[in-house]
C-alpha positions in Angstrom: -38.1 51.4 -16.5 -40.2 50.4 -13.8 -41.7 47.1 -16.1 -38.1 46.2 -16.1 -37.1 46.4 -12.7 -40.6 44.5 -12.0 -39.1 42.0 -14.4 -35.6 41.7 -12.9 -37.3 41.0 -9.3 -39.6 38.7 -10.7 -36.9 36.3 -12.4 -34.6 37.1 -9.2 -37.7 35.4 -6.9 -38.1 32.8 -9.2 -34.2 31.8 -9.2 -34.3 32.0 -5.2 -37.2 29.6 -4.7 -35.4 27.0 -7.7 -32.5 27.0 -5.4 -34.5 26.7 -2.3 -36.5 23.5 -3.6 -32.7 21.9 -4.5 -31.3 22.8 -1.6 -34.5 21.2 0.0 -34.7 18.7 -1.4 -30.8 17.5 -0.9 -31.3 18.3 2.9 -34.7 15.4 2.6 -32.0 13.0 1.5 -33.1 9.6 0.3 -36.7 7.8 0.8 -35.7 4.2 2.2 -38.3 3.0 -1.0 -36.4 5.0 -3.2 -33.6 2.3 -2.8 -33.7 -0.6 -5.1 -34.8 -4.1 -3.7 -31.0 -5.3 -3.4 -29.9 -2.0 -2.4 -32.6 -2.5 0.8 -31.2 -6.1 0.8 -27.5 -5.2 1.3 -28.8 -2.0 3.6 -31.6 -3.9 5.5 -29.1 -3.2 9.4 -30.1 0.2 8.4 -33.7 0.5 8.0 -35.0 1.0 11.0 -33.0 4.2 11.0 -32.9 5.2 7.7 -34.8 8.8 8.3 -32.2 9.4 11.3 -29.2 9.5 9.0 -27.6 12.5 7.6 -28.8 13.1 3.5 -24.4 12.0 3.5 -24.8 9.1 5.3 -27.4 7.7 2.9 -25.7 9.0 0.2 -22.3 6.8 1.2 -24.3 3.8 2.2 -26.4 3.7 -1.6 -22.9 4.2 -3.4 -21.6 1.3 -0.9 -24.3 -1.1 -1.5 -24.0 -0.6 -5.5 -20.4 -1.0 -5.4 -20.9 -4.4 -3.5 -23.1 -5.6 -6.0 -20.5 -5.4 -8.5 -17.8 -6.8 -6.7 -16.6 -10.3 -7.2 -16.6 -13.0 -4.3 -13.0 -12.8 -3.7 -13.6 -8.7 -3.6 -16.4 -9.0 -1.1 -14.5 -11.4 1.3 -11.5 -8.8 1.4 -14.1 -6.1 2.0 -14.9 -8.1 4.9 -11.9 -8.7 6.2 -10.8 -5.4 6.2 -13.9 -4.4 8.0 -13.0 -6.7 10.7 -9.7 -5.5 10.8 -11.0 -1.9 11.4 -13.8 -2.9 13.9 -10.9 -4.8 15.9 -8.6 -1.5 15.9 -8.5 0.9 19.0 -9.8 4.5 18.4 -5.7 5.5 18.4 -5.4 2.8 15.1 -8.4 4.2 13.7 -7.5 7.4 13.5 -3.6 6.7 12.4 -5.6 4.8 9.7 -7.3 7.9 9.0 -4.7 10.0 8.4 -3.6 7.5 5.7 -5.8 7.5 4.3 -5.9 11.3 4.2 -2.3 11.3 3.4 -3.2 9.0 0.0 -5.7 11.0 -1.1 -3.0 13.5 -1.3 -0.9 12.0 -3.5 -0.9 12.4 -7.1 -3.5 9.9 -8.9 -0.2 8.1 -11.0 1.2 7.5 -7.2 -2.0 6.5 -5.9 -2.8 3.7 -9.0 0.6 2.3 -8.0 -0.3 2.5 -4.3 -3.5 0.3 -5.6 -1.6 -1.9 -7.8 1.2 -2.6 -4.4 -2.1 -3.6 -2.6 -3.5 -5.9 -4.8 -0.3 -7.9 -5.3 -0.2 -8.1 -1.2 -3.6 -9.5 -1.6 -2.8 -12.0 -4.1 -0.2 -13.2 -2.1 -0.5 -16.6 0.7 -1.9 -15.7 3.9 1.6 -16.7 5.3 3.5 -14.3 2.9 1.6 -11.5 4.3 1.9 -12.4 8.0 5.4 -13.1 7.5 6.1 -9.1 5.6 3.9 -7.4 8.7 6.0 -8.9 11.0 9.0 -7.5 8.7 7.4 -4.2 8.9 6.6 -4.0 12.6 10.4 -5.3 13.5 11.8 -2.3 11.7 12.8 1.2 12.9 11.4 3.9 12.2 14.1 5.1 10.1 14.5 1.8 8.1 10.3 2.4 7.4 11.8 5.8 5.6 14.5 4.6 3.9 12.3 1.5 2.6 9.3 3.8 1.6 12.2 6.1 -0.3 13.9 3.4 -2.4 10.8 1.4 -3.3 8.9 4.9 -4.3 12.5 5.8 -6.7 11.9 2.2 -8.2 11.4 2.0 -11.7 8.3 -0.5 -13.0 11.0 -2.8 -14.5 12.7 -2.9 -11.4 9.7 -3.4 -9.0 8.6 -6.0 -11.8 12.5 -7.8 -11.6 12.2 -7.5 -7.6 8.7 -9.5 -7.2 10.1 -12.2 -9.6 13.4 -12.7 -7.3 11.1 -13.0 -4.3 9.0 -15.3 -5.9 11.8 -17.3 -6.6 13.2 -18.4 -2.7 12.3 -19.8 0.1 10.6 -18.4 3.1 13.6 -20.5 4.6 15.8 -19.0 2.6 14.6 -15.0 3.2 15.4 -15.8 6.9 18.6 -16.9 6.6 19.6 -14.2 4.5 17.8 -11.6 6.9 19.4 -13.3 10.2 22.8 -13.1 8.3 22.7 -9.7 7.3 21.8 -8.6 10.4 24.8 -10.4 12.3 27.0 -8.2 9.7 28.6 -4.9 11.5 26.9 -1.6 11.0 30.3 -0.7 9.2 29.9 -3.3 7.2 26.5 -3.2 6.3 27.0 0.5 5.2 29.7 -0.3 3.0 27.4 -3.8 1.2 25.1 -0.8 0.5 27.1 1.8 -1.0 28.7 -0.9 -3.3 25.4 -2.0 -4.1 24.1 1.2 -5.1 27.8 1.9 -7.1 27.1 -1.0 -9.3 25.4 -1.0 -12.5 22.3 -3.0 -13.9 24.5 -5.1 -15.3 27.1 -6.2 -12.5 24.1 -6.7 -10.2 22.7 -9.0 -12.7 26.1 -10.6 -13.1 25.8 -10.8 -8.9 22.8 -12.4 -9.1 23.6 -14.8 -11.8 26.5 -15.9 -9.9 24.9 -16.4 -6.7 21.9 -18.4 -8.5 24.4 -20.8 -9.9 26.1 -21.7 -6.6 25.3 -24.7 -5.0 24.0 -24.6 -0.8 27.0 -26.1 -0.1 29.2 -23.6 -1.5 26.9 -20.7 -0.2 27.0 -21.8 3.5 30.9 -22.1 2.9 31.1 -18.3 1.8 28.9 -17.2 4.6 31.2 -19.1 6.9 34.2 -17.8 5.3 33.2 -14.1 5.5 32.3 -14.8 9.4 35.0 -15.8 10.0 37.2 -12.9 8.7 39.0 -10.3 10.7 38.5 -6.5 9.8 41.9 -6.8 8.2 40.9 -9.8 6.1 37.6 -8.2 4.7 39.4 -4.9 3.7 42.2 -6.9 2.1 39.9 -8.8 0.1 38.1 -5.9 -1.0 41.6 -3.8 -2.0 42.2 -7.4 -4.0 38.8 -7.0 -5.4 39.2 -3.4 -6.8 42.5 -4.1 -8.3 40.7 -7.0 -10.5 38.4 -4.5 -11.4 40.8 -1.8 -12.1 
């Protein structure tokens, strides 16, 4: 019995000082010559500093530094941009970005890979495409953010794919005309475009399309001036007109 017991403590001992070397050796972190020569290369703003940083720190840096070395030069110059755009922020930007950031990682990874996907498409796009959808964004309310954020999130892939394409095809021109007229529409009738919108099916809002596609500028410009130029009574009228067509 007592052989046993000896034996128990023994391997017990043993087990302790195995978990004391790991847990040693993590807290030593990382030799700087234990990097590689283009990990040093990539790392060299750090090296006269290396032994202050956290075991974390170096850890971070090292898995940076080998992801850089696999990225491609357009990958590194949006690496670089985006580190400029965070060294410019304000601590009260940084930490919004933060909780972003936090916020993603809480998402579930199918949401997040279309998160990435969004991302990539914003970066493929002309440097005056992008400035011209931040400006979008920052001119919007609060509530419109939600509502935006809700239907694009509902959006199927087929519809997200269909909605790129119809961008692609107009006109910065063209967007701000349609955005300057919308906006001189009535609330009242603004909500009332949207519920028809959303009443429609695939296939009338295709026929919608199609039909505003194969009108001329001339003949656009005259329907925008029409509709302008029509009282309350007039637009309801139409639209009672309209439904009986349909009916």
């Amino acid at each position: 019995m007592k052989t046993k017991l000896k034996y128990i403590f023994w391997m017990t001992g043993l087990i302790g000082l195995l978990l004391c070397g790991l847990a040693s050796a993590q807290e030593a972190g990382l030799d700087w010559d234990q990097l590689d020569p283009a990990e040093q290369r990539i790392l060299q703003r750090y090296s006269d500093r290396w032994d202050q940083l956290t075991p974390r720190q170096q850890q971070r840096l090292q898995t940076g530094a080998r992801r850089w070395q696999n990225m491609t030069p357009e990958q590194r110059d949006q690496a670089k941009t985006r580190l400029k755009r965070w060294k410019d922020m304000d601590p009260e930007q940084r930490e919004r970005a933060r909780e972003r950031f936090r916020q993603f990682r809480s998402l579930p990874p199918d949401e997040q890979e279309r998160l990435r996907k969004t991302q990539r498409w914003f970066q493929n796009l002309p440097p005056e495409r992008q400035q011209e959808l931040r400006q979008r964004w920052q001119n919007m309310t609060p509530e419109q953010r939600d509502q935006l954020k809700n239907r694009l999130r509902n959006m199927t892939p087929e519809q997200r794919q269909r909605r790129r394409q119809r961008r692609e095809q107009t006109t910065p021109e063209q967007r701000e005309q349609f955005r300057r007229n919308w906006q001189n529409l009535p609330p009242e009738e603004r909500d009332r475009l949207r519920q028809r919108w959303q009443q429609m099916s695939p296939e009338q809002r295709q026929q919608m399309r199609q039909r505003r596609q194969n009108m001329s500028p001339e003949q656009k410009q005259q329907m925008r001036e029409r509709r302008q130029n029509m009282t309350p009574e007039q637009r309801q009228q139409m639209r009672q007109r309209r439904q009986k067509r349909q009916g």
